[in-house]
Steps between C-alpha positions, in 0.01 A plus 500: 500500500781712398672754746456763264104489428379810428115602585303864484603631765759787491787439706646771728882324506735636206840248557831729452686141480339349148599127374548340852354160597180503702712421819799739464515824710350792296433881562214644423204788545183532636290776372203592746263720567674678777828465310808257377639236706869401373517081584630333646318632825502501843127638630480574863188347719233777584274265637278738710552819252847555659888365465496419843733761689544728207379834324376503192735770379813241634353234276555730205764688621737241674392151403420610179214225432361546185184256631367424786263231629140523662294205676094437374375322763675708851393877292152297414454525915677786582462754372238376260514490095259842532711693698788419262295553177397808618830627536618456171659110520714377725818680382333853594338366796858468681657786271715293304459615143675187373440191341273223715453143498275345676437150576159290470473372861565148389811478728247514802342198344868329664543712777212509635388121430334475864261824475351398122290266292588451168252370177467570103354842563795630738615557882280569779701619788475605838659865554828466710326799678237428612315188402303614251391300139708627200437358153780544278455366109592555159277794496518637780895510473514715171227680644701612807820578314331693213390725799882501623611590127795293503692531209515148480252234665520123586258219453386357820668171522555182701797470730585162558723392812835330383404180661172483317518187296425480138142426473434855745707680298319447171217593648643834566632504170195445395289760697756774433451469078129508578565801734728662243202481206268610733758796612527581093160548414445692811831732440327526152184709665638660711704842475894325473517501154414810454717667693785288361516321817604118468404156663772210534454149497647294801654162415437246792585088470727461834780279480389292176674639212197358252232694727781819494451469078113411493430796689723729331413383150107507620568891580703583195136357274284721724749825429650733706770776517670355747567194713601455845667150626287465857524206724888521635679556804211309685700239661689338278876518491696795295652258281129386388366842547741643208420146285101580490654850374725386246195242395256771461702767326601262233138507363427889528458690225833684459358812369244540834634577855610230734373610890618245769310523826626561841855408461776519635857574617735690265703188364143306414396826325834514286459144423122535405608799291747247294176302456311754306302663821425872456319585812518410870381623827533427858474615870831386589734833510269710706378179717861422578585876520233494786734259686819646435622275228655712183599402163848550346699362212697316772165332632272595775645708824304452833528821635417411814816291558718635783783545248369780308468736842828640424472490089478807394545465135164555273267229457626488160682737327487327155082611528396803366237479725499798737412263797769309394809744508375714755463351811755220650423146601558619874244764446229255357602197810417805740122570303475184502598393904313779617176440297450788285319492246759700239671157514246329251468794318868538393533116468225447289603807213848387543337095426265603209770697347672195522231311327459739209871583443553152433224469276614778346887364440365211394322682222849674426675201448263319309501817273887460485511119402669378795209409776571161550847584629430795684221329695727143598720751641252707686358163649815368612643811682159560625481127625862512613416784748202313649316687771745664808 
């Protein structure tokens, strides 16, 4: 099947870079219900209706996200899909106003492998909290985030492990195109279209580049406006991590958006990004901000290192990220020794406007011709600092 089959579905992503092979770096637009997201994009982790250690206002304001990201199945259990729906969605049930992704619960399919049973109908699990049966499927997936009103939905999927071996894998290839029909014609009665909200395919297949294509090429003839690339960073090595990437993107449609799940450090990102990925989102700058580990274009500071008790330049002055030019490294080690909790919250704006700025320069420079060598250069001086 070609990469640029075309079906009835009206895509949200308008490319700004026009003519490019499918796997070249491109900037583009997203245009949402709760407003335009330029790509490529950087969308923080809300997992339980909140940026972990930050205000709402600071997302906007500071980090400048123009997306975040929301998880099915943890809201699902607390607070509950009602409580959310009756707010107004899950955006104006924390007060963020913005743009919202939110993902199908298929990730807990991987993570949570020893509290779940899996068949052709879906997932049942046993709550994390408190024992208690969960059954998560097709249905019941759309059905929980067209009560969170995410501006854009996922199929439920099948993680496999990296080790899985290639027989288990295209079963879960298999499950997760039967899953993403199922999550279609569901999406289609319920209240997403209508509200211009959209639903995203996830491509699964492991480490088998013909499973990568037969599941990406089986989601491309069931139609969607979107298409995530699922299944990395699950134990397998970068180096293969950013193959199964390059695999998968090389099928995509070129004129739909390109969302890569759960990754990953800044240099994978900028290499992803030269692959033709749009969208990416992890926990990493405000998990390591939690630990005192902060991202610079020099590579990744400990703060709690004995030399910085005496540094009392910013943590990095090239940031216009108030967190970031306002308060020395001296200042954070001392937060962070003494246990209070305004060290996380500095470190993670300071790491998430990290994450987005560099999204956001690697949109620049794709606009300006001249990605590919702004980004080796990045990586190496990035890699040459390594983490102090």
């Amino acid at each position: 099947m070609s990469p640029s089959v075309t079906d009835d579905i009206k895509s949200v992503f308008s490319s700004e870079t026009p003519g490019l092979p499918p796997s070249g770096p491109r900037a583009g637009c997203l245009s949402l219900p709760r407003g335009k997201v330029p790509t490529p994009v950087f969308m923080p982790v809300g997992t339980q209706a909140t940026v972990k250690g930050t205000l709402p206002r600071d997302l906007q304001d500071v980090v400048r996200a123009p997306i975040i990201l929301g998880n099915t199945y943890h809201l699902s259990l607390r607070p509950g899909v009602d409580v959310v729906r009756q707010a107004g969605g899950l955006s104006d049930f924390m007060n963020w106003g913005g743009p919202v992704l939110t993902d199908s619960g298929g990730f807990q399919v991987f993570s949570l492998s020893k509290l779940r049973k899996i068949n052709e109908e879906g997932v049942t699990f046993r709550s994390h909290l408190d024992g208690k049966e969960i059954f998560l499927g097709p249905n019941e997936a759309v059905s929980i985030q067209n009560g969170l009103r995410s501006d854009i939905a996922m199929c439920l999927d099948v993680c496999p492990s990296a080790d899985d071996n290639l027989n288990e894998v295209e079963k879960a290839v298999n499950r997760t195109t039967h899953w993403a029909k199922a999550c279609k014609n569901a999406w289609g009665e319920g209240t997403g279209p209508e509200e211009g909200r959209n639903l995203f395919g996830i491509v699964q297949g492991g480490r088998f580049k013909e499973l990568r294509r037969k599941s990406a090429e089986e989601l491309i003839e069931i139609g969607f406006p979107g298409y995530a690339v699922g299944g990395v960073s699950v134990g397998e090595t970068e180096e293969e991590m950013l193959e199964q990437v390059s695999w998968t993107t090389a099928v995509l449609p070129t004129d739909k958006p390109r969302y890569v799940m759960g990754v990953g450090t800044p240099t994978q990102l900028l290499k992803m990004v030269g692959m033709g990925a749009d969208m990416f989102d992890c926990v990493m700058p405000s998990r390591a901000a939690r630990h005192g580990m902060a991202y610079t274009s020099h590579g990744t500071l400990n703060l709690r290192n004995e030399k910085f008790k005496f540094d009392y330049s910013p943590l990095d002055e090239s940031s216009d990220c108030y967190a970031s030019r306002e308060f020395s490294k001296s200042y954070l080690r001392h937060l962070i020794q003494t246990k209070e909790s305004l060290a996380g919250t500095l470190l993670t704006l300071h790491n998430l406007r990290f994450f987005v700025s560099l999204m956001e320069q690697a949109r620049l420079h794709i606009l300006q011709g001249n990605f590919e060598n702004w980004s080796k250069h990045w990586i190496a001086t990035y890699e040459n600092g390594a983490c102090s």
